[in-house]
Each structure stands twice: as C-alpha cells, then as structure tokens.
Phi, psi and omega in degrees: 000319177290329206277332196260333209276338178288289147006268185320294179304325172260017181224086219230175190315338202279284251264324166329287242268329170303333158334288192304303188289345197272330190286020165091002188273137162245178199338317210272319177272005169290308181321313201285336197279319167276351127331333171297273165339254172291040206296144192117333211267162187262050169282140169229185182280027161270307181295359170254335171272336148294325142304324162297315135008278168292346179277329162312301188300348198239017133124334206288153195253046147272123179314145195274163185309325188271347156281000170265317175291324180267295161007278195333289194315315180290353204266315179278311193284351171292301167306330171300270186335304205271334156331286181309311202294000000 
C-alpha cells in the first residue's frame, strides 16, 4: 500500500500533465487524462496550457493547442481524400 501511495505521490498534476503533451494530446484530452489519473483534483484548461506554455519556454519541440489542431485537421482531411479516391 505504501509503495502504490508513493507511485501516486510522484506523480502529481505537473508531471501528468506534461506527460499527456509530450504523448501529442491536446488541452482538452490532456485535461481528461489527468482528471482520469487523479480524481477531485481541480485543474483546468488554463492549467494545462499552461504547462504547454512553460514547456515551450524551457525549450521542449511541443505544439501549441492550434498547431495540434490544424495537424489533426490536415491529417483527416488527407484521410477523406484517400477514402474517396
């Protein structure tokens, strides 16, 4: 039991939530994975763009919430094309 609380303990909203951007999530499923993670805790999407934010700032190659989005977007509409074609 001490052993899963430690786990648990070192593993707090920040290191989630920087997890969640570097594995490509953006704000809104980074917000659920920790929430997920952790339930009760009162985090939002400010707090996570903000951890994207501060990861920018100390240098880390992550995409801003609108650059996941327009990917995304190019990414389905490419798939659409080869669907049809």
């Amino acid at each position: 039991m001490a052993e899963v609380y430690k786990m648990i303990k070192n593993r707090g909203v920040g290191t989630l939530a920087r997890e969640a951007i570097r594995r490509g999530m953006n704000n809104k499923e980074a917000l659920e994975y920790v929430h997920a993670v952790l339930p009760g805790v009162a985090t939002t999407m400010q707090c996570i763009n903000w951890y994207r934010c501060k990861m920018r700032k100390n240098g880390e190659k992550v995409m801003t919430n609108r650059q996941l989005a327009a990917t995304r977007d190019a990414q389905q509409r490419t798939a659409l094309e080869l669907d049809v074609a």
